[in-house]
N, C-alpha and C positions, 0 to 999 in steps of 0.2 A: 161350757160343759153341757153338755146332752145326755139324754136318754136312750139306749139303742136296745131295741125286745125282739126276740125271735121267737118265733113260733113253730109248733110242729117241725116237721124232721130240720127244719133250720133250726133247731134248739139243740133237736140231738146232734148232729153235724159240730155245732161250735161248743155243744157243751154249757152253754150258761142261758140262761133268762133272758137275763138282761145285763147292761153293764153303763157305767157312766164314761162317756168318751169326749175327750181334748181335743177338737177338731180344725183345722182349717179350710174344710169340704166347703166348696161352693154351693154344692150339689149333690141330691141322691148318690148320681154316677161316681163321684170324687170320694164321697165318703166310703161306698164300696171298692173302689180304688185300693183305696187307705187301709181296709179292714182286709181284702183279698192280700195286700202284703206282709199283713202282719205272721202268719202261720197258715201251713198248710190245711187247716180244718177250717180258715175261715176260707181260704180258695176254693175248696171242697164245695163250700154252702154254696157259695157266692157264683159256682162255674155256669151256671146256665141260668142266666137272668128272666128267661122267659117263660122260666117253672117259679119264679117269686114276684110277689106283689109289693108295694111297699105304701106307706100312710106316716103321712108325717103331722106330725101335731091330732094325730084320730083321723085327715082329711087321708082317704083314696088319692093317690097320686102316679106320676110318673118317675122316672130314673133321672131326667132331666130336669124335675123340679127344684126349687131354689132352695138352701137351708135356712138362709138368712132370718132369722132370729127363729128360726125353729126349736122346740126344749126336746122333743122325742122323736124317735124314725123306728117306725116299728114292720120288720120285714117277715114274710108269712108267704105259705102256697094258694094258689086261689082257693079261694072259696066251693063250697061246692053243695047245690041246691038239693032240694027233696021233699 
């Protein structure tokens, strides 16, 4: 079981915070997979990967990073300075 947080308009898009997910995701990529299948608002969020960030366990990461004993993946728009 996992932790999945969305942030900014990826929150409005799917509608929730957060949520606890059952996974078999190897990977960033897979667990977006998974969640892009589930309904068309997580497809929505999920359609262009290069307007979201993602941090798995707090660490900055990539799409390609491993889950493996990960508790949380928290996906967000970059950041932005000032």
């Amino acid at each position: 079981m996992m932790d999945v947080l969305y942030f900014a308009w990826v929150r409005e898009r799917i509608g929730l915070p957060r949520e606890k997910i059952e996974t078999e995701a190897k990977t960033v990529a897979d667990l977006v997979a998974e969640l892009r299948a589930r309904e068309d608002r997580y497809d929505l969020a999920f359609s262009d990967l290069t307007a979201l960030r993602v941090a798995v366990d707090q660490t900055l990461t990539d799409f390609d990073a491993s889950l493996d004993g990960a508790r949380e993946v928290a996906f967000f728009p970059p950041m932005t300075g000032g």
